[in-house]
C-alpha positions in Angstrom: -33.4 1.6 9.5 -35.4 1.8 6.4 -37.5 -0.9 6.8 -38.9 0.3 10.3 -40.7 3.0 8.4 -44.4 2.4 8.3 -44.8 2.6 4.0 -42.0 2.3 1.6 -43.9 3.5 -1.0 -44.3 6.4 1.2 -40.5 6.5 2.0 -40.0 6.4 -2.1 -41.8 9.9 -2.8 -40.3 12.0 0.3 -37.0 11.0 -1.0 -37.7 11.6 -4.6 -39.0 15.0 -3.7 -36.3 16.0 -1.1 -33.7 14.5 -3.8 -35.5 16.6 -6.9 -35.1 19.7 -5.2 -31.7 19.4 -3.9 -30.9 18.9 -7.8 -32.5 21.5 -8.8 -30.5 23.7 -6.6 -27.2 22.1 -6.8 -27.2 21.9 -10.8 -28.1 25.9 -11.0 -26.1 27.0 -8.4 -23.0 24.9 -9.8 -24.1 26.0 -13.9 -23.6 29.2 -13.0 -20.5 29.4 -11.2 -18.6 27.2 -13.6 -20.0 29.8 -16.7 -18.9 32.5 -14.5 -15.1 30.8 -14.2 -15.2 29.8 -18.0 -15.8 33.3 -19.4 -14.0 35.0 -16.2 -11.4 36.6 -18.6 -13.4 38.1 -21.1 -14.7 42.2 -20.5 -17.0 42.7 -17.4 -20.1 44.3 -19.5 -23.3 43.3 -21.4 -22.5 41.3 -24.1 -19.9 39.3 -21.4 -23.3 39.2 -19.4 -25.7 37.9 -22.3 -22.8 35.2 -23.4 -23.1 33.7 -19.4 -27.2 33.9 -19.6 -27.4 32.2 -22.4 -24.5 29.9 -21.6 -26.4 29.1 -18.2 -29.6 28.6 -19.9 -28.8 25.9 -22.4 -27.0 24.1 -19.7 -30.0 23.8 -17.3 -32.1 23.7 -20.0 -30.4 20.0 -21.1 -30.5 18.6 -17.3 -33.2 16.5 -15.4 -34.0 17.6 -12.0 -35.5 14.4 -11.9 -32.5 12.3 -12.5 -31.3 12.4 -9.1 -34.7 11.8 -7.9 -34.6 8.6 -9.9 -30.7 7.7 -9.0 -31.7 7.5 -5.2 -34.2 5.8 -5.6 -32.3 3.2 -7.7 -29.6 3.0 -5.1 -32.3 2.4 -2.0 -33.6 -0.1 -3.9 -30.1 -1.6 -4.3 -29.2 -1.1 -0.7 -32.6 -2.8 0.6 -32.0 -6.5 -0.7 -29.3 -8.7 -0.5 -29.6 -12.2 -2.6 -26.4 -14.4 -2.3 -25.9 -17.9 -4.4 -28.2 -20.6 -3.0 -31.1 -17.8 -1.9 -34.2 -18.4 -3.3 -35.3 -15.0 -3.3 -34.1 -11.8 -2.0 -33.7 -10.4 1.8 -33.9 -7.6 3.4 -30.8 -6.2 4.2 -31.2 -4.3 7.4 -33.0 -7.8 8.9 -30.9 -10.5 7.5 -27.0 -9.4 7.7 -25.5 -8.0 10.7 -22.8 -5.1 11.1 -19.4 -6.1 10.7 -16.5 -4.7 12.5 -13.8 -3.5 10.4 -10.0 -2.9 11.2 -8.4 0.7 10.9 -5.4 -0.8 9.4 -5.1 -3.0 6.5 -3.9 -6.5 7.6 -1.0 -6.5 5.2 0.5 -3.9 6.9 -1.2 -5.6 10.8 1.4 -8.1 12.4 -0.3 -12.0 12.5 -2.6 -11.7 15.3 -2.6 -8.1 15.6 -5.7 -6.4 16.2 -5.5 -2.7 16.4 -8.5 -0.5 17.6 -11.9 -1.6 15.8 -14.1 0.3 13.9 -18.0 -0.2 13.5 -19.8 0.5 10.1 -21.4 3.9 12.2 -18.0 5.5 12.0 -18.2 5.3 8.6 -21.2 6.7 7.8 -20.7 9.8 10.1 -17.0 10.0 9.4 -16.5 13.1 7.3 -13.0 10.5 6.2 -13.2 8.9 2.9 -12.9 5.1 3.3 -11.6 2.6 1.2 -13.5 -0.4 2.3 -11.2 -3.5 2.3 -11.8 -7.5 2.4 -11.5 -11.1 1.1 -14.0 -12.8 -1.3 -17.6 -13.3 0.5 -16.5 -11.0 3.6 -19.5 -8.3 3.3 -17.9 -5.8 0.9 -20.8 -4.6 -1.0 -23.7 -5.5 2.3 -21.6 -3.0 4.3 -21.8 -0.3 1.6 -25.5 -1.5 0.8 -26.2 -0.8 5.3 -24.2 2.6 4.8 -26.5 3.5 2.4 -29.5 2.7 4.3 -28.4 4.6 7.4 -28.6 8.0 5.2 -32.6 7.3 5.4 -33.4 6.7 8.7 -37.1 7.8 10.1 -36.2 10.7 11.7 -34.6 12.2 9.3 -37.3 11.5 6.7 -40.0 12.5 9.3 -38.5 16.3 9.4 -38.2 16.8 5.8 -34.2 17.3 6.3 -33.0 19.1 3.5 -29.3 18.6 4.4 -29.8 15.0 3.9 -27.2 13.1 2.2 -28.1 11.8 -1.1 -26.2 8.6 -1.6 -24.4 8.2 -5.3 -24.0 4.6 -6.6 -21.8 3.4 -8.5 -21.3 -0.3 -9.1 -17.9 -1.0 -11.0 -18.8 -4.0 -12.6 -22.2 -2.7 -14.1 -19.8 0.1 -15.7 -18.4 0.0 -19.1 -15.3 2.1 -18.1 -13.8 2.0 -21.7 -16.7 4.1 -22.6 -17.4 6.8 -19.4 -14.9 7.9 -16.5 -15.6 8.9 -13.1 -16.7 12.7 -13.5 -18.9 11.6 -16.2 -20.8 8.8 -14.1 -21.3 11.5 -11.3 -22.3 14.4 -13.4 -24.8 12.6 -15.3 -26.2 10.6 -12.1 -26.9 14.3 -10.7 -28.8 14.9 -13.9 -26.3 17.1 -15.8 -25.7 16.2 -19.6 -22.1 15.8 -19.7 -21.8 16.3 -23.8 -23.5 20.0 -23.4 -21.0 20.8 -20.3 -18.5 19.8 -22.2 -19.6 21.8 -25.2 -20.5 25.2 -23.9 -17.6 25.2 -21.4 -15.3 23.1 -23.3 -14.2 21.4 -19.9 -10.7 19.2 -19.7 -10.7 16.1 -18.0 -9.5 17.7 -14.8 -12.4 20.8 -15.0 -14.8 18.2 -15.6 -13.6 16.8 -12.2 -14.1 19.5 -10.3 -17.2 20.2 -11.9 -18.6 16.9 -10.6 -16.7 17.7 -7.1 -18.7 20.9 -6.7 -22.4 18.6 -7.6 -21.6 16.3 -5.0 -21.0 19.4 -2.6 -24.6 20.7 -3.1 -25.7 17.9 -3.1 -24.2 16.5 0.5 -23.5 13.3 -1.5 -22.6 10.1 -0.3 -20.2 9.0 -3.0 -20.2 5.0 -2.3 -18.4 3.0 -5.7 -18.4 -0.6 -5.2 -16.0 -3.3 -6.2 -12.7 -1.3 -7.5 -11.4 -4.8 -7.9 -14.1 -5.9 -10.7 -12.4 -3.2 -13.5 -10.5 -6.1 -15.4 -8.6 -4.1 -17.7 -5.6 -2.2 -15.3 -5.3 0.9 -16.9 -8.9 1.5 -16.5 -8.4 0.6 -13.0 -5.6 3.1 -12.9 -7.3 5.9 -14.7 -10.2 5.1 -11.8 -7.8 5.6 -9.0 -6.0 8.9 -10.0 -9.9 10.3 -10.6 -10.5 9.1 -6.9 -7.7 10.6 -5.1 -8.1 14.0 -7.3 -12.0 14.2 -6.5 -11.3 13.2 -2.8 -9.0 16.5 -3.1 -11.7 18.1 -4.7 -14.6 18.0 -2.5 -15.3 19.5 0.6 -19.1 18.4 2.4 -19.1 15.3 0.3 -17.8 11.9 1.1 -16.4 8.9 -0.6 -16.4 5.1 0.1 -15.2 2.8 -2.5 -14.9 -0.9 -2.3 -12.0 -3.4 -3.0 -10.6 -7.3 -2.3 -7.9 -6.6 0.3 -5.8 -8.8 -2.6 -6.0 -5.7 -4.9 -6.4 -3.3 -2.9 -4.7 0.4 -4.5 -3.1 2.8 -2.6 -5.7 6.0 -2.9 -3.9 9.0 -1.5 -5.9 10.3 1.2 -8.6 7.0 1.8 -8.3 6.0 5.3 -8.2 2.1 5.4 -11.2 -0.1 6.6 -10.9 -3.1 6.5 -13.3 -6.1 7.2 -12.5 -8.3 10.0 -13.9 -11.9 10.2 -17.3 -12.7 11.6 -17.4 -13.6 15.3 -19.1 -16.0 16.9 -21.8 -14.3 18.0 -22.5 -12.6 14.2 -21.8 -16.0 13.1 -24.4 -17.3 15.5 -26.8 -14.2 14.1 -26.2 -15.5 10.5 -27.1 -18.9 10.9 -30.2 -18.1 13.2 -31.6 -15.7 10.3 -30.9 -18.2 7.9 -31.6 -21.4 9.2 -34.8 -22.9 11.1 -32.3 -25.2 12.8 -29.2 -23.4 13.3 -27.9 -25.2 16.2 -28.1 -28.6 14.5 -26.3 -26.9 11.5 -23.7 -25.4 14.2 -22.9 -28.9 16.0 -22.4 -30.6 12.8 -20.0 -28.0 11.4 -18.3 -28.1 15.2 -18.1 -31.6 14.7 -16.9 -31.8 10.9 -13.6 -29.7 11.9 -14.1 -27.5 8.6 -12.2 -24.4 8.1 -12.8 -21.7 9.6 -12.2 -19.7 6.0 -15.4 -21.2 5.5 -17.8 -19.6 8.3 -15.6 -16.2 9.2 -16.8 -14.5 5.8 -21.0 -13.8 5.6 -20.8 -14.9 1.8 -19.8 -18.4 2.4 -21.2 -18.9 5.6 -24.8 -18.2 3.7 -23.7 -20.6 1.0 -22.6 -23.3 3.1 -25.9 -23.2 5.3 -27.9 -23.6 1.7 -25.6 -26.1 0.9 -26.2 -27.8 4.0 -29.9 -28.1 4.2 -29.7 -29.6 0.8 -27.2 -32.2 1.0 -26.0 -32.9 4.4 -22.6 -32.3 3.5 -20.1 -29.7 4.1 -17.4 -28.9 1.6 -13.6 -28.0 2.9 -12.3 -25.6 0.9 -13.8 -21.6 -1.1 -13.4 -23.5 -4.2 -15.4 -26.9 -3.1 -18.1 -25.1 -2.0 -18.9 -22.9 -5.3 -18.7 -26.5 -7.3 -20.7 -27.6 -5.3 -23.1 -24.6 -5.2 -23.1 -24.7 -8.5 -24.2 -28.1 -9.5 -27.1 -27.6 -6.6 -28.1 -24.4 -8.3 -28.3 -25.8 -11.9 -30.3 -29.2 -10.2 -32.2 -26.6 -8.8 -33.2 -24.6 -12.3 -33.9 -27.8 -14.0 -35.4 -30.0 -11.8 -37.6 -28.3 -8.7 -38.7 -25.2 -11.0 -40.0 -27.6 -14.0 -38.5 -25.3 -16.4 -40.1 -26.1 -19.6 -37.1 -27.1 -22.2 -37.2 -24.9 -25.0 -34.3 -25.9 -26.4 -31.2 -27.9 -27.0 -29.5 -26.5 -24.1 -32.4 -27.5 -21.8 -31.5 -31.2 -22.7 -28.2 -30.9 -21.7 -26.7 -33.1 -18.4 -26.2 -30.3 -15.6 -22.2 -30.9 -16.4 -22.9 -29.7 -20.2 -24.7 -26.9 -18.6 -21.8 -26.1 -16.6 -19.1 -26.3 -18.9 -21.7 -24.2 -21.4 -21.4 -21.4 -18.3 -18.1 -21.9 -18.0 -17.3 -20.9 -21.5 -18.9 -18.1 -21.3 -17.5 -17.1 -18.5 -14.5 -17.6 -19.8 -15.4 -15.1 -22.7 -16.6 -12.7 -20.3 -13.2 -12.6 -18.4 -11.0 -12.1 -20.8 -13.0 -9.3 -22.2 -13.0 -7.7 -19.2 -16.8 -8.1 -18.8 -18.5 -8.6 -15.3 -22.2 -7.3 -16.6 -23.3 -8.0 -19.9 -26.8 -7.3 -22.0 -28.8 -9.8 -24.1 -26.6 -8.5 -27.3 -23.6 -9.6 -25.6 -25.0 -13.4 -24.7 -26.0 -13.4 -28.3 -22.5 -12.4 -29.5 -21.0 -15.2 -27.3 -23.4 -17.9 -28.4 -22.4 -17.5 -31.9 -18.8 -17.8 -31.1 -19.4 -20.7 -28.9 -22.6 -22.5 -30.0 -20.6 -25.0 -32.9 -18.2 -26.3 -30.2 -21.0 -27.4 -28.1 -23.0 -28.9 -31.2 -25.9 -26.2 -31.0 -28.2 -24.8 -33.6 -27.7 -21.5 -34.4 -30.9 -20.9 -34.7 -32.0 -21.2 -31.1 -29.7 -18.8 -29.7 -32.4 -16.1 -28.2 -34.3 -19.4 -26.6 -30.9 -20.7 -25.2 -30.0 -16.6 -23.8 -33.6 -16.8 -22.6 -32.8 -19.9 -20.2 -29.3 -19.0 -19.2 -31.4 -15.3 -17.8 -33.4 -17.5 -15.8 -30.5 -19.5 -14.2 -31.9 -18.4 -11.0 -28.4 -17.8 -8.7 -26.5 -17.9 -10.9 -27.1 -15.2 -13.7 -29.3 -12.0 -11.9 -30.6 -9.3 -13.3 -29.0 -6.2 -12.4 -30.8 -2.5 -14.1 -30.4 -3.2 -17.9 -28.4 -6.3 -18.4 -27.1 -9.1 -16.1 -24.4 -10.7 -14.1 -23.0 -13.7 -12.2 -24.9 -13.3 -9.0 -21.6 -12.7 -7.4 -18.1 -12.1 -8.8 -16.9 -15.5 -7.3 -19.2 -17.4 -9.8 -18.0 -15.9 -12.7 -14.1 -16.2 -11.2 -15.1 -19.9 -10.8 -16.8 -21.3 -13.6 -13.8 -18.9 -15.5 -11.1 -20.8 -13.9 -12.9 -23.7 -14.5 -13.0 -23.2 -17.8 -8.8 -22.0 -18.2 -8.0 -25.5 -16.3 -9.1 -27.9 -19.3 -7.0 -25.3 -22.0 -3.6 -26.5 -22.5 -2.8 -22.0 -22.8 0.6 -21.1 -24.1 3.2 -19.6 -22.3 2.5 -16.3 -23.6 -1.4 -16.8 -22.6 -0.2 -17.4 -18.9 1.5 -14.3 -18.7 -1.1 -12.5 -20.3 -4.0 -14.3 -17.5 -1.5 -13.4 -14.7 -1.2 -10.1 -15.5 -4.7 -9.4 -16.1 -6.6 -11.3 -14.0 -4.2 -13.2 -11.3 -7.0 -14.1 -8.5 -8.7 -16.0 -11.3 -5.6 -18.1 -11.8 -5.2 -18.8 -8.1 -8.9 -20.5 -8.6 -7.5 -22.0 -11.6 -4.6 -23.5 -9.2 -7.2 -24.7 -6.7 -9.8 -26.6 -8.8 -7.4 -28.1 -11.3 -6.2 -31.9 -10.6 -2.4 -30.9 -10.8 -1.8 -28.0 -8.4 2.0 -27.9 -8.6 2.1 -28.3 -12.1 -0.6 -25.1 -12.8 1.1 -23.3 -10.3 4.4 -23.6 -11.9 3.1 -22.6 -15.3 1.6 -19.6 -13.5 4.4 -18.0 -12.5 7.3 -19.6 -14.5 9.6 -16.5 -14.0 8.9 -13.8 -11.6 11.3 -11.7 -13.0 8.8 -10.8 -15.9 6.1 -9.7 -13.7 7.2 -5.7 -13.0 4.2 -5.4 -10.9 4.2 -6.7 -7.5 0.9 -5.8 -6.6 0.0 -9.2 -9.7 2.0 -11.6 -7.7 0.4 -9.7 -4.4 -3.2 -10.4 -5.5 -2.2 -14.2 -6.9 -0.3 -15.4 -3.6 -3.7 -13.4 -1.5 -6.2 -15.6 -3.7 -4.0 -19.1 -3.3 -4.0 -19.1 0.8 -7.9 -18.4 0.8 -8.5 -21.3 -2.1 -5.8 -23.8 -0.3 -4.9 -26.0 -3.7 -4.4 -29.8 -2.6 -0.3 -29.4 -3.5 1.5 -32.6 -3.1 5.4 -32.0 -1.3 7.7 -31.1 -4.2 11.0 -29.3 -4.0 10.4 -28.0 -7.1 7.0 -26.4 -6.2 9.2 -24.9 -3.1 11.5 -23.2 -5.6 9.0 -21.5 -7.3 7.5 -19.9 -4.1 10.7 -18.9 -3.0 11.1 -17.3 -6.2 8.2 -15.5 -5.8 8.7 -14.6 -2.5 12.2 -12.7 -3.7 9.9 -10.4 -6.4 7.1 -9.7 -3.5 6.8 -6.9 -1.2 4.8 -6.7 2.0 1.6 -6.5 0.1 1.0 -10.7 0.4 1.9 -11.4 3.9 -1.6 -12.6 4.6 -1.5 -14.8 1.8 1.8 -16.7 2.5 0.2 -16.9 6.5 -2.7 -19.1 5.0 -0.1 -21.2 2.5 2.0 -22.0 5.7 -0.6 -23.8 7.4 -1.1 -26.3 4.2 1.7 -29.1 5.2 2.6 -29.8 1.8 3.8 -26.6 0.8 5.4 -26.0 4.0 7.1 -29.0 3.9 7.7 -28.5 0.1 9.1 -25.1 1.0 11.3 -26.2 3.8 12.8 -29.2 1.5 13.9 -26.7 -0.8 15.7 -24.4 1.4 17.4 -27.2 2.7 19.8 -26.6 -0.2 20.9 -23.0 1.2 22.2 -21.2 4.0 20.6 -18.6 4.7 21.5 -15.0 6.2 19.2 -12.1 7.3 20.2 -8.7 5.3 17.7 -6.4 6.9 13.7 -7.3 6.2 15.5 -10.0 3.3 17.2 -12.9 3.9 19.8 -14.1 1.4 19.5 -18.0 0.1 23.6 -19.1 -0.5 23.6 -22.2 -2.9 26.0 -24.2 -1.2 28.5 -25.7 -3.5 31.0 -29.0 -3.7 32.0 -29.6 -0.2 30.4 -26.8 1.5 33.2 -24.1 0.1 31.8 -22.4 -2.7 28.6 -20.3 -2.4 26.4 -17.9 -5.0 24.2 -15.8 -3.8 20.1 -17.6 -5.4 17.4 -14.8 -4.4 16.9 -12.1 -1.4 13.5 -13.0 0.0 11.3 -11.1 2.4 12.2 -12.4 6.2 8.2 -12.7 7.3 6.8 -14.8 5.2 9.9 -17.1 4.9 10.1 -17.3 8.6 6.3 -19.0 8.8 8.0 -21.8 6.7 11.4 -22.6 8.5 12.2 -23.9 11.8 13.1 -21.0 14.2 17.0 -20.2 13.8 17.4 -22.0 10.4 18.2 -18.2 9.4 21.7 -17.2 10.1 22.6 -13.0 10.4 24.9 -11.7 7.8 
């Protein structure tokens, strides 16, 4: 790994020079050709030949060998650290996480139990596949692409001078404003082309421009690794995303791509093999804790003891915050969404009492719950903009929207933007702005937030379709599960997309709501279950083993009979004595048959 390399300073300057002239290379070789294929129809003679020079010229006169030099740099730097909520300072990757096995089929589409054949995170960075990289909430998503990266840069292959070295391109969704930019953009100007002069001397489409970027990557042998598709909040930039991946995937020949993605939102990308992330064993559990923790058997026989979910120590994310969590309390929280609380209200102990920050302003008098429900807010802002980085001129923005209701001055609002930045583990810095240290924080304190609005019905529907894991949180932390999740999906009918339900039932079995038994809360998943496809089986596996909504489930279908029409089963209202029957709903077989006693379901 990189870190077994005597200097990284060292390390820094042989890739910077191997990755300059690479670029140098790649960006005349690719000028040229794409001239050439621009002004193929005009005559073959010398003013044809003078148009292409000059063409050429002011092309590779406008790009930066450098920039490539610099973007490899940026992304080993991103790839050597990993800092989860509750760290107080950054670790090095390669030392302090472990590989993680990943399944060659997604679980949705895996029977319960299933295990097909396994891959390890080599495969993937030898593979000449492109991968889509699949798995829950705190499961090692972005550390597995962060290890990929650092296996392009191991001794030997820095120690020869390898010039067919694979130059890793990063891109990391959230710290993208995709309103603004679009895939062959971000790659063309990351290899140190100027898009704006390609697209002025060539006057290159949208689909040339693709290809364009698809033949850079080529020379380049790049290692194409975009992380978190799931963190685009608005879907038809998400869309537009996916349709540029599948095309470039087409595109490219030497290069490779591996992209990101919560299995809950997980696209279909035409030609991405499936990888996704399995839970942690016990011996990588075991490797974890011993990296984390001076004391990791004492932390081991207490969680043994405590009978906590195992949701809560299969996924590297949560396993980290609940041994931080842990050491500073004693106590270990049941449930995804009792463990960020809690996270959070250690974290914001943390900033204001151990680190002696000095109060600068209104905001540093507030009670860690102001604090929190100031975050929260903004979170809240962030969301529904579809934000998941933001700059000092975006916190400035927000504060003047939000500063009255909280009864601060106005007039303090770079001093309070100044302490929220130094919310250590909670807001990190990331290249030129910042960011929730990880998306969970921001889906948190968000849902946090949506849980104390009284939203309309038409705000609902707008949340669910925009940003459905967030309301599953918002389920889980309220006081009134049943109620919130009845006013999330009132109708089904009106959601066209099944992938939102999908991602909403996903979410709910990780975040287990405290539901109270409730024939009408039974309904409404049956409903549900009629307007989903096989996308959520995982999710209604984890919601059958809560009792209440089994049992809430189970009470409701005790008002049907109910007969298997293929992979649906049909729920017959029965009527006045037992002789008339409507047809309710057609509901998927598998996930109604975790909540029913075995041959409750009758065959057609």
């Amino acid at each position: 790994m990189l870190h077994t390399i005597g200097t990284i300073g060292w390390v820094h300057a042989t890739l910077a020079a191997l990755a300059k002239e690479v670029a140098r290379d790649a960006i005349a070789a690719v000028v040229s050709t794409a001239v050439e294929r621009h002004y193929a129809n005009r005559p073959d003679d010398k003013t044809r030949r003078s148009v292409v020079e000059r063409s050429v010229l002011r092309i590779v006169e406008r790009s930066d060998e450098t920039c490539l030099a610099l973007e490899v740099q940026e992304a080993l730097r991103w790839a050597e650290e990993i800092q989860v909520q509750g760290m107080p300072r950054p670790v090095a990757t390669d030392s302090a996480s472990v590989a993680l096995n990943l399944a060659p089929v997604a679980r949705r589409f895996r029977g319960s139990g299933q295990l097909h054949d396994v891959l390890d995170e080599a495969e993937l960075a030898t593979s000449a596949e492109s991968f889509l990289v699949l798995g829950e909430p705190g499961s090692g998503k972005t550390t597995t692409l962060k290890r990929l990266t650092l296996t392009l840069f191991e001794e030997s292959s820095l120690s020869t001078g390898n010039s067919e070295l694979s130059m890793p391109v990063v891109v990391v969704c959230r710290q993208v404003d995709w309103t603004l930019t679009d895939l062959a953009v971000e790659v063309i100007r990351r290899v140190g082309v100027d898009p704006s002069i390609v697209r002025t001397e060539l006057g290159l489409s949208d689909d040339r421009a693709l290809q364009f970027a698809a033949e850079l990557l080529d020379h380049i042998s790049g290692f194409l690794l975009i992380d978190g598709l799931d963190e685009i909040a608005e879907p038809s930039e998400r869309s537009k995303l996916f349709l540029s991946l599948e095309r470039l995937r087409r595109l490219v020949n030497r290069a490779r791509i591996v992209c990101s993605c919560r299995s809950g939102d997980a696209p279909h990308l035409d030609g991405f093999s499936a990888a996704e992330l399995l839970p942690l064993n016990d011996e990588q559990i075991t490797s974890i804790v011993e990296a984390r923790s001076p004391d990791g058997d004492a932390f081991l026989n207490q969680v043994a003891a405590a009978g906590i979910s195992a949701d809560l120590l299969d996924r590297p994310l949560f396993l980290n915050q609940l041994v931080t969590v842990f050491e500073t309390t004693g106590s270990l929280p049941e449930r995804p969404v009792d463990l960020t609380r809690q996270l959070v209200r250690l974290l914001l102990h943390d900033w204001d009492e151990q680190r002696r920050v000095a109060r600068r302003s209104s905001y540093s008098d507030f009670d860690n719950e102001n604090k929190k429900d100031f975050l929260a807010e903004f979170a809240y802002r962030l969301t529904t903009l579809g934000r998941a980085s933001f700059d000092e001129a975006e916190l400035l923005k927000i504060y003047d929207e939000i500063y009255a209701q909280f009864n601060l001055p106005r007039r303090q609002a770079r001093q309070v933007v100044r302490e929220i930045e130094s919310h250590i583990g909670i807001i990190v810095e990331v290249g030129d702005g910042f960011q929730f240290s990880h998306y969970t924080m921001q889906e948190y304190l968000c849902a946090d937030n949506i849980s104390r609005r009284r939203p309309t019905n038409d705000d609902m529907v707008g949340y669910m379709q925009r940003f459905p894991a967030v309301m599953a949180v918002t389920v889980a932390v309220s006081t009134q599960p049943n109620r919130w999740l009845l006013d999330c999906v009132g109708e089904p009918r009106r959601f066209k997309d099944p992938q939102v339900l999908a991602s909403f039932i996903s979410r709910l079995g990780q975040e287990r709501p405290r539901f109270s038994e409730d024939t009408n809360l039974g309904n409404a998943l049956l409903r549900v279950m009629a307007q989903v496809d096989a996308l959520s089986l995982g999710g209604w596996e984890r919601l059958s083993q809560i009792a209440m909504v089994r049992a809430s489930v189970a009470s409701a279908c005790g008002a049907f009979d109910l007969a298997r029409h293929g992979d649906r089963v049909a729920l017959m209202r029965r009527g006045a004595g037992q002789v008339r029957r409507t047809e309710f709903a057609r509901v998927l077989a598998e996930p109604l048959e975790m909540f029913v006693s075995p041959g409750t379901i009758g065959e057609a």
